[in-house]
N, C-alpha and C positions, 0 to 999 in steps of 0.2 A: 554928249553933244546932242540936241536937240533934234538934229538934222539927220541922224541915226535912231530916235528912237519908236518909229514907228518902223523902220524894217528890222531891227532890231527883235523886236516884239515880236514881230511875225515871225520870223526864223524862228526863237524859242518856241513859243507856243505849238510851230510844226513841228520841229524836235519832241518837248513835250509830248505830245501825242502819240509820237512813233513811240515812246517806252511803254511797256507794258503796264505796272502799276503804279513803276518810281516819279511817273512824271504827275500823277493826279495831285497830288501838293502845291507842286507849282501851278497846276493849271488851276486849283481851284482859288489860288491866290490872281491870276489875271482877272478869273470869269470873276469875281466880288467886284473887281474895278471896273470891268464892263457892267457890272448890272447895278453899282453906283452910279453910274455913267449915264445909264437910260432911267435913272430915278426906283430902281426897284433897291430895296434895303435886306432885301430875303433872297438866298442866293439856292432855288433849289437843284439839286443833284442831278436833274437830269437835264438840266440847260449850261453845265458848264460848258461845253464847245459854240455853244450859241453865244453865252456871253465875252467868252476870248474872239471869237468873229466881232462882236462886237465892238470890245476892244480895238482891235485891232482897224475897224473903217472907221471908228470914231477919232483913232490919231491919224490916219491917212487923211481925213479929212481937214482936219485941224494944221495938219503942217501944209496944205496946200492953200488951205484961207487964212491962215499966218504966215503965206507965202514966205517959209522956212527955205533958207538958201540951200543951194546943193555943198556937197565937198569944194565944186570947181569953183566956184563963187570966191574960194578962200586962197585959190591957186591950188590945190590940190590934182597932179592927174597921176595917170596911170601906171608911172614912173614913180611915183609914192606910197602906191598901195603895199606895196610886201614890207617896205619899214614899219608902213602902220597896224599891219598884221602882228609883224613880228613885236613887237612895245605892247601889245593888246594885253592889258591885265583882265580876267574873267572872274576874281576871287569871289565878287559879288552878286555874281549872273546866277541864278538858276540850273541852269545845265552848262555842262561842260562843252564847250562848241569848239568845233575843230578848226584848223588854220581857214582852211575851203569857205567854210561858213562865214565865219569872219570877212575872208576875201570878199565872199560875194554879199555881205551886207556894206561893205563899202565901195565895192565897185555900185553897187543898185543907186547910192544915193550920190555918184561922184555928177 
């Protein structure tokens, strides 16, 4: 959903980070789309956290001037969110995120 994926990004990317080495994979797979993003094609090694920052204000921005509707827009409230938790498939995510995280990527965007 569209409307998730810039908090979404962030939560991993912070996840990402807090791992020791297992997370530099995935991170250097955002920082290439941040550094596509600002037109650079050369992704080097000491700017991957600069480019997931980038990343990252580049879709916060994008969903605000695509004025991307919220959860609640859709009738979505608060009384929802732990079904939506619970249905949450991750198989494709990057890191494994816990229920918490989850939660709180869809409470951010209700």
């Amino acid at each position: 959903c569209g409307t998730l994926l810039s908090e979404a990004t962030k939560i991993n990317i912070e996840m990402l980070q807090k791992q020791e080495s297992g997370g530099r994979k995935g991170l250097k797979k955002y920082a290439k789309i941040g550094a596509l993003l600002k037109g650079k094609y050369h992704l080097e090694e000491g700017k991957i956290n600069e480019f997931c920052s980038m990343l990252i204000e580049t879709l916060e921005k994008w969903t605000d001037k695509l004025e991307i509707n919220r959860l609640g827009k859709y009738g979505i409230t608060n009384e929802d969110v732990e079904k939506i938790v619970e249905k949450t498939s991750l198989k494709n995510n990057p890191i494994n995120l816990s229920k918490e995280y989850i939660r709180n990527i869809v409470i951010n965007r209700l």
